[in-house]
N, C-alpha and C positions, 0 to 999 in steps of 0.2 A: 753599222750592221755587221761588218765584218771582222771587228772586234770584237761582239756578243758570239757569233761563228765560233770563232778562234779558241773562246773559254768553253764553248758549249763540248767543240771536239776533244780537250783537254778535258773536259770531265767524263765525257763518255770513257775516254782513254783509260781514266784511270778506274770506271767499274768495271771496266774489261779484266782488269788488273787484280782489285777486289773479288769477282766473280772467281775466277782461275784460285783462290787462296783458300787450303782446305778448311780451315777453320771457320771460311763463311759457311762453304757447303756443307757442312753441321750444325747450322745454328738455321732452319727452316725459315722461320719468321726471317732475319736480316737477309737469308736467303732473294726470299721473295720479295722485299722490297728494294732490292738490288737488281733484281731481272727487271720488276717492275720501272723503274727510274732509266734501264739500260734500253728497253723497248722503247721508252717514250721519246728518248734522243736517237734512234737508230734512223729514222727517216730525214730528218734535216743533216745528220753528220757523211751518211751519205748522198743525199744529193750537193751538201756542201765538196765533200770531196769530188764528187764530180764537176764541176763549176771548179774546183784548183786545177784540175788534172788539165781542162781546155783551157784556162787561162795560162799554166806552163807551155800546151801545146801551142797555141797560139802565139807567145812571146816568141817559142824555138822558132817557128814560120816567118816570123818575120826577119828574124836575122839570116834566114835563107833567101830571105830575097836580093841580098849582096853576095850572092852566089854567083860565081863565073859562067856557071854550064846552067842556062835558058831552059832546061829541062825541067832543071828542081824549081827554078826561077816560078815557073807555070806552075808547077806542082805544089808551091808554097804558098800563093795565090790563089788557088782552088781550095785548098786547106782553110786558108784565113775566113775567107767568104762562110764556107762550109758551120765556122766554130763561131764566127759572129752571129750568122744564120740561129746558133743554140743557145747561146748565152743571157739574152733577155728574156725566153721563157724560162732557164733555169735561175735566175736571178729573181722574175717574179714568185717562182715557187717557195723557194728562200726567206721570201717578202711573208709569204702565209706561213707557212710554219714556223715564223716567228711570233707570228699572232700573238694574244693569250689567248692561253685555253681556257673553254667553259667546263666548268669544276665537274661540272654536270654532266657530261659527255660520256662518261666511265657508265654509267647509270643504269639500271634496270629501267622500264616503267610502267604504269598505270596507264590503258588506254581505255578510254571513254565514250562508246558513240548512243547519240541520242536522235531516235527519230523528232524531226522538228515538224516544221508546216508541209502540210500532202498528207495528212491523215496515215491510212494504210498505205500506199503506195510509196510515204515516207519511211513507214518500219521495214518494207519490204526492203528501199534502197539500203536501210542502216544496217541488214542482215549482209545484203551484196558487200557494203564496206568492209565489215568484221571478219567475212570469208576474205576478202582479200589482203586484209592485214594477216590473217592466217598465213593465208599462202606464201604472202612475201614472207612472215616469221619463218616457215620454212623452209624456204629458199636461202636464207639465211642462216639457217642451226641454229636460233634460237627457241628455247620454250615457252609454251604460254597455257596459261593456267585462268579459265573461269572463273570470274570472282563472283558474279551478281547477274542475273538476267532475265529480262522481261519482255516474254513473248506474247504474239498477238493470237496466236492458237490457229495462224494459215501463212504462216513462215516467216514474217515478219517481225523486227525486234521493235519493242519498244525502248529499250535501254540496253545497254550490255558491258558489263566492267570486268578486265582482263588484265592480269600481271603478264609483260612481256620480258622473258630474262635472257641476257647473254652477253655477247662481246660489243661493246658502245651501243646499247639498241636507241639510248637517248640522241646520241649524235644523229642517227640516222633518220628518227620519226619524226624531230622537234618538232618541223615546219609541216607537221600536219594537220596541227591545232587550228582549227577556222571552223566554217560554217562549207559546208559541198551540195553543190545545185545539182539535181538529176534532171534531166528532161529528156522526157521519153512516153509512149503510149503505154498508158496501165491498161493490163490483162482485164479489167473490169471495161474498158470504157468502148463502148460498142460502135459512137462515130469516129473514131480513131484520129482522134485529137490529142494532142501533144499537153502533157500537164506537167507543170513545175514545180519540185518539194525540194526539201533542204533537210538536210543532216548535221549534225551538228558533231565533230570530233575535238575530244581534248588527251593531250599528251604529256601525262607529267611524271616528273623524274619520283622513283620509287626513292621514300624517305625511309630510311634507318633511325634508332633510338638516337644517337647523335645528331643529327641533321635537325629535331623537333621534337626537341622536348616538351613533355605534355607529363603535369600534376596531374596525379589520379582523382585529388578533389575537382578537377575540369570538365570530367568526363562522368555519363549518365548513360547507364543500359539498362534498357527497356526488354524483356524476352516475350514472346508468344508465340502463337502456334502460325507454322508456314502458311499461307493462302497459294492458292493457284497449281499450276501442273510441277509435280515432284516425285512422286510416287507415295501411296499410301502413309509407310511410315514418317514419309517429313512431316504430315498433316496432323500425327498422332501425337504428337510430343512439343513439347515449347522450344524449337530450335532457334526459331528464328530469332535474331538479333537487332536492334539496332540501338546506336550508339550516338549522344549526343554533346558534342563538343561546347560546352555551357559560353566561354568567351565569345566567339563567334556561332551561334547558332548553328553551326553546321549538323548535319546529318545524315549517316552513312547506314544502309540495311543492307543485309545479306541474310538470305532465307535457304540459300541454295544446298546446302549442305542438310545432312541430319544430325550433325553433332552441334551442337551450342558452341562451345568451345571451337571447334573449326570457322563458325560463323562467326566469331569473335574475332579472332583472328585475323582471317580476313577484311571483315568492318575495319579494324583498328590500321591496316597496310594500307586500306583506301583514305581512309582517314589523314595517317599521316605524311600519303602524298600530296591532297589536297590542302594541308593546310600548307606545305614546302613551296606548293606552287601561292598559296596566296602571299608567302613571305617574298616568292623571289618578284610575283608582281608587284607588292610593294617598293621594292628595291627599283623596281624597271621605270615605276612613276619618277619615281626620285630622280633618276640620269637622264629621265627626258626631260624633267626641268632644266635641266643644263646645256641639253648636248640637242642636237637641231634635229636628229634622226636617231632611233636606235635598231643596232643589228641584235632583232634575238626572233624571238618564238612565234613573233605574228599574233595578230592579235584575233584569240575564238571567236568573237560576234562576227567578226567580218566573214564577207564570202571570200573564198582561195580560189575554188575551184568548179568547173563546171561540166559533169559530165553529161555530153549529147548523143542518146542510142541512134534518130536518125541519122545524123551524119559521121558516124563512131568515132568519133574525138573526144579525148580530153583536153582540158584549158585549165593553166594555172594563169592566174589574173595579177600574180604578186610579180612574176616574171615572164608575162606575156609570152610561156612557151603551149604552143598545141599539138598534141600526138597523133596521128590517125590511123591509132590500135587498142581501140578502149577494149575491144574481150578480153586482148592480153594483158593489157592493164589490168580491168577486176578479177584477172587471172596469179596476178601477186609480182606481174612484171613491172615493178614503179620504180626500179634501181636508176633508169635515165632522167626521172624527173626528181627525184632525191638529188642525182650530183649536181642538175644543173640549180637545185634550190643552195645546195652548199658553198656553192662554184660563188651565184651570185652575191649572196651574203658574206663569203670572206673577202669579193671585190667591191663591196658596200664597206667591210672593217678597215679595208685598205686605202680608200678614198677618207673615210674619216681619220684614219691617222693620220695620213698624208696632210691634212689640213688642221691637226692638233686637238682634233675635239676630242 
C-alpha cells in the first residue's frame, strides 16, 4: 500500500509541476485535465503526508525516551501514546481512498420517483420525496430540471422525472435507489388509523453520447397532442413525444414542454440513462456470479427505507440506522444518512478486498 502512496505523491508532485508551466496554461483543454487528475490525488497525498509527518514524529519520540532529563522522558511518552491514538484511523482512511473508484461518481443524474402501492396517499408521499430531493439539491448547489410529470390534480405525483446536475451528485444519491415505506394517518382517513404505501425511487447516472450508443434505425417516435394539465397551448399542437427504443422495448414520454423538439430532447437523456443503468446491471449480474456480495447501488425492488410520521423516524434497513427528525429529514436534511450509507459500503469494499474477492 505504501508503495502505491509513494508513486501516487510522485505523481501528484509532478502535476504541480506541469500545472505551474505557461505553456500548459494556454493550452485550456490539457489545462483542465491537469487540474482535473491534480484534485483527484489532492485528498489521499494529503492525508498520506499526514500519516509521514506522525510517523517521523513518532520515531523522533522515541528516541527521546533515552533522554537523561525524566521530563522530556514523560513528554515523549505522552507524545507516543497521543500519535498511536491517530494512526490506525489515518491508516484506515488510506485504506479507502485507495479504493477504486466508481467511473460513475463524476455523474450528473436522472431521478425517478413513482408512486407505488397506497393509491393517493402514495402519490401524495412521492411528491413529499421529490420536494425533498429538491431541498437537499439545494442545499447542495446543485440544479435540477423537470423532465416529465404526472400529477393527481390534489398534490400528489403520480410519476416525476428530473435531471440532477452538479459536483458528484451520483456519488451522493446512488444508495437511494429502493422501494421507501411511508406510514402514517392519510388526511382522508376519518378513524385515524395508520396506512402503509410505498414509493418507489430510481437513481441513474445521466448517460452522454459516448456512454450508449444508440443507431438511429433503433429508435421510433411517435408525436401527438399533450393530454392532462399544461396550459392551453401544449394541448393545441403535437408536442408530445414519445420514443421507442426497438431492441429492448423500452419507452420513454415527455409531454411537459411545448416545443416537440424540447420533448425530444428530453425523452432521448431519459432514455439514454435508462438504458446505462440496464447496461451497468447487466455488468452487476455478472460479478455476483463470482463474487459472494456486491458493494453497489442496492437493489430498486427492495424496501431501504421506512418512514414513521407517528413516532418521527426514519429507518434505513440496509444499515440498520434510525433518525428521530424526519421533518427535517423530508426537509432536504439527509447528508447524515448519505455518509453513513458511504461509510458502510466502503467498509463492505474493504472487508471484501481484505479477503480477495
Amino acid at each position: 500500500m505504501f508503495a502505491k502512496l509513494e508513486s501516487l505523491e510522485r505523481k501528484y508532485e509532478t502535476l504541480e509541476s506541469q500545472l505551474s508551466a505557461p505553456e500548459v496554461f494556454d493550452d485550456q483543454e490539457r489545462y483542465r485535465k491537469l487540474t482535473k487528475a491534480h484534485s483527484d490525488l489532492s485528498d489521499v497525498v494529503r492525508v498520506f503526508r499526514e500519516y509521514k509527518k506522525l510517523s517521523t514524529d513518532l520515531d523522533n519520540n522515541k528516541e527521546m525516551l533515552a533522554d537523561a532529563d525524566p521530563e522530556i522522558r514523560e513528554m515523549a511518552e505522552a507524545e507516543i501514546e497521543a500519535i498511536k491514538g491517530k494512526l490506525p484511523a489515518l491508516q484506515e482512511q488510506l485504506q479507502i481512498l485507495l479504493l477504486p473508484k466508481d467511473p460513475l461518481d463524476e455523474k450528473n443524474v436522472i431521478l425517478e420517483i413513482r408512486a407505488g402501492t397506497g393509491g393517493e396517499e402514495a402519490a401524495l408521499f412521492a411528491a413529499d420525496l421529490f420536494r425533498m430531493y429538491m431541498r437537499y439539491a439545494e442545499h447542495k448547489g446543485w440544479k435540477a430540471e423537470v423532465l416529465s410529470s404526472s400529477d393527481t390534480g390534489t398534490g400528489g405525483l403520480k410519476e416525476v422525472i428530473a435531471s440532477v446536475s452538479g459536483d458528484r451528485v451520483y456519488s451522493q444519491l446512488k444508495y437511494e435507489s429502493g422501494t421507501h415505506r411511508v406510514q402514517r394517518v392519510p388526511a382522508t382517513e376519518s378513524q385515524g388509523r395508520i396506512h402503509t404505501s410505498a414509493v418507489t425511487v430510481a437513481i441513474m447516472p445521466e448517460a452522454e453520447e459516448v456512454d450508449v450508443h444508440i443507431e438511429p434505425g433503433e429508435l421510433r417516435f411517435d408525436v401527438y397532442r399533450s393530454s392532462g394539465p399544461g396550459g392551453q397551448s401544449v394541448n393545441t399542437t403535437d408536442s408530445a413525444v414519445r420514443v421507442t427504443h426497438i431492441p429492448t422495448g423500452m419507452v420513454v414520454i415527455c409531454q411537459d414542454e411545448k416545443s416537440q423538439h424540447k420533448n425530444k430532447a428530453k425523452a432521448l437523456k431519459v432514455l439514454r440513462a435508462r438504458l446505462l443503468q440496464l447496461k451497468e446491471e447487466e455488468q452487476k449480474r455478472e460479478l455476483d456470479a463470482t463474487r459472494r456480495s456486491q458493494v453497489g447501488t442496492g437493489d430498486r425492488s427492495g424496501r431501504i427505507r421506512t418512514y414513521n410520521f407517528p413516532q418521527g423516524r426514519v429507518s434505513d434497513h440496509r444499515i440498520n440506522l434510525t433518525l428521530y427528525r424526519l421533518d427535517g429529514f423530508l426537509e432536504g436534511d439527509i447528508q447524515e444518512m448519505i455518509d453513513a450509507l458511504v461509510t458502510h459500503h466502503q467498509t463492505e469494499a474493504l472487508k471484501l478486498q481484505a479477503e480477495g474477492i
